[in-house]
Residue, then its C-alpha position, 0 to 999 in steps of 0.5 A: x150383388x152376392x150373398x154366399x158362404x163358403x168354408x174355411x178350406x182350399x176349395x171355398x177360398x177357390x170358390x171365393x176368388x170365382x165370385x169375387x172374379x165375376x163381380x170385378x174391381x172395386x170389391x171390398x170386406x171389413x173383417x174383425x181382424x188385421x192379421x192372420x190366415x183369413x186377412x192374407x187370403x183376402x188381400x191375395x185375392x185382390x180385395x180391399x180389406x177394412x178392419x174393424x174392432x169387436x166393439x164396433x162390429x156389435x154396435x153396428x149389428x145392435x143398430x141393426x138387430x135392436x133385439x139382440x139376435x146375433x147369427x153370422x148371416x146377421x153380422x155379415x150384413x151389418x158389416x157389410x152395410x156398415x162399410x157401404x155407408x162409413x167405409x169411406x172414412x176409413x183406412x183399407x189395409x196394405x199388404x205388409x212387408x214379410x220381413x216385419x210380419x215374420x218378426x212381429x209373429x217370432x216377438x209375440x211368439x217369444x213373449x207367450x214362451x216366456x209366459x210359459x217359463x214364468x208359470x213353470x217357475x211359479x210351480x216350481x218355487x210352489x213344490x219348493x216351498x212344501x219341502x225345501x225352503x233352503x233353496x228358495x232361501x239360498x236363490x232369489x232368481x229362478x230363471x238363471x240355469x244356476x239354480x236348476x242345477x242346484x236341484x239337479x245336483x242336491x234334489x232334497x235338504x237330505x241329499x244337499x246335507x250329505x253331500x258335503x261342504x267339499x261338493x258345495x264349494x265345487x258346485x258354487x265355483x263351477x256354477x261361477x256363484x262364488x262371489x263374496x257377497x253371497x257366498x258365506x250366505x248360502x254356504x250358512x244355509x246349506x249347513x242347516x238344510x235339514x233343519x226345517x223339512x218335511x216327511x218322507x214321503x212328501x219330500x220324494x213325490x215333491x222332489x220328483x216334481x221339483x226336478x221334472x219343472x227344472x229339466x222342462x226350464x231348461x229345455x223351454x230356455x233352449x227354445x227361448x234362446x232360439x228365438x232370441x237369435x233369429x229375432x235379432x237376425x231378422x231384426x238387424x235385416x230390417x233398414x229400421x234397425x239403427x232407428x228402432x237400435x238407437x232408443x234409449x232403454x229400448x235394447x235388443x229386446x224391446x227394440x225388436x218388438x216396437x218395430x214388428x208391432x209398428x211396422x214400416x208403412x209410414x202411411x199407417x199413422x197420420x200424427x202421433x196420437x194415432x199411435x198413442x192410441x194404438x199403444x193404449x197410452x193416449x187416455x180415454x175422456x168422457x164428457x158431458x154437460x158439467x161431468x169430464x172424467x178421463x180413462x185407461x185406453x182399453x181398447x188398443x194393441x196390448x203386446x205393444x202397450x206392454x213392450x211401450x210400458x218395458x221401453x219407458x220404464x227402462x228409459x229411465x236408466x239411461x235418459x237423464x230428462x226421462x228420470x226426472x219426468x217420471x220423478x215429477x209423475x210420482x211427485x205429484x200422486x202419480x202410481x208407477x204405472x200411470x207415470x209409465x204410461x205418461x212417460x211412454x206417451x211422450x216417448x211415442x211422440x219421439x218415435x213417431x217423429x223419429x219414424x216419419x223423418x228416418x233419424x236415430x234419436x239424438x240426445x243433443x237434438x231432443x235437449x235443444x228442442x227442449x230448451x227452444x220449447x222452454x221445457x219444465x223437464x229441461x228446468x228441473x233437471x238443470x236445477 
């Protein structure tokens, strides 16, 4: 037995693997956490890691330390005493294929700079709207480079006005925006630009900002489009890739971040609903006595449950029987969101089989399998 700290750089982890040398095999740890910097120099140094959730972690230390009283000492020992007495049930972790460590990191990576793009966009339209209505009117979708170099080209209602009708259509036809549908719109709204502006004032500090988001959009979309090339480089590596490539609605964006939240250890999830619950689609129930109620799953990897919720909602596109699965949903009461949630608790189901037995997903198989199982999806849609 040992009880020792050590700090968090390349002399204590030196330190670390001494002590767990001198204790020898078997040596175990439960850590709040399955990924990162700590999980990696544990497993490196040959110790069998369990991981634990917050909420469990502070259970254990409330039956320990009744009164509240929380100090890192404390919830080693509970943890500690938890995996002594619990840990035979529960599932060490394996050390990960670097191939989907790295494409989980790029994807969760690509995700927080898209984020960041949106809230650029947000403060954009926001200067936008204090001195140039005319743009907000003339384009809808912020994230296409077009209409940054609208405000490049035309910075205030003033400068779009005395350009001029020749310097409007060169810009519109250069930016491949003249098509008949919205063109004599926005020629129309360029004309009266200056018919509803600010002050002087207002209208330089604001164009100024207007244009500092703009050039920030288009060096973060650079950055954005980087990362989308080496994800799908190291996404088409993976021998999961025709699997994950195959789902319908899943596409070279979804389908990259199913397969890195996922991974490739198909010893991770003994049945589906392990993986429902993972995803957060699988509900929450309450029982007792005469009271059932059923909750949202808060609990679960919410990176995959938001690309669960993409992957469904697109799937209704192009599956005919996910169309009307999530029509029926809506039929009787459902919101958006729970008929999602439900269609991305059928479509795990798929996956997992999918997963477990290495096939794409076929869409003749599911039918039939559907129609040997006498599916109410199958009848609605053949009605």
């Amino acid at each position: 037995m040992a009880d020792f700290q050590i700090e968090h750089t390349a002399e204590g982890w030196q330190r670390w693997r001494e002590q767990v040398a001198a204790l020898g095999p078997g040596v175990a740890a439960c850590v709040e956490t399955s990924q990162g910097f700590v999980v990696e120099q544990l497993l490196e140094s040959g110790v069998a890691v369990y991981p634990i959730s917050t909420t469990s972690a502070k259970a254990y230390r409330q039956r320990k330390v009744p009164s509240g009283n929380k100090t890192d000492h404390v919830d080693a020992w509970s943890l500690a005493d938890a995996l002594r007495v619990d840990g035979h049930g529960w599932k060490a972790l394996a050390k990960e294929d670097p191939l989907v460590a790295e494409l989980r990191l790029l994807c969760r990576d690509e995700v927080a700079l898209i984020e960041e793009r949106t809230a650029l966009i947000n403060q954009l339209q926001s200067a936008l709207r204090e001195y140039y209505p005319a743009a907000l009117e003339a384009f809808e979708d912020w994230t296409l480079p077009s209409a940054w170099a609208f405000l490049e080209a035309f910075p205030t209602p003033q400068a779009l006005a005395s350009a001029g009708k020749r310097k409007w259509e060169k810009f519109l036809h250069t930016e491949r925006l003249a098509r008949p549908q919205t063109y004599e719109k926005r020629m129309e709204i360029f004309a009266h630009a200056t018919g509803f502006v600010s002050g002087q004032a207002l209208t330089r500090a604001k164009s100024r900002l207007a244009l500092a988001r703009a050039r920030m959009l288009r060096v973060l979309q650079s950055q954005i489009d980087s990362y989308r090339a080496e994800i799908e480089k190291l996404f088409a590596q993976h021998p999961d890739h025709d699997l994950f490539g195959s789902l319908p609605g899943a596409g070279p964006k979804i389908a990259p971040r199913l397969l890195g939240e996922i991974g490739s250890d198909r010893s991770r999830f003994e049945d589906p609903t392990a993986l429902q619950c993972l995803a957060g689609t699988a509900p929450v129930s309450y029982q007792s006595g005469k009271i059932h109620k059923v909750y949202l799953r808060r609990h679960c990897n919410k990176l995959l449950r938001h690309a669960v919720h993409l992957w469904a909602n697109l799937s209704r596109q192009s599956c005919p029987w996910a169309a009307v699965y999530y029509e029926q949903l809506r039929t009787r009461g459902k919101n958006h969101a729970c008929a999602l949630r439900s269609l991305g608790q059928r479509w795990l189901k798929i996956l997992w089989k999918m997963w477990q037995t290495g096939t794409r997903y076929d869409a003749e198989l599911h039918a039939r399998n559907q129609l040997k199982h006498g599916s109410w999806v199958l009848k609605i849609q053949h009605a």
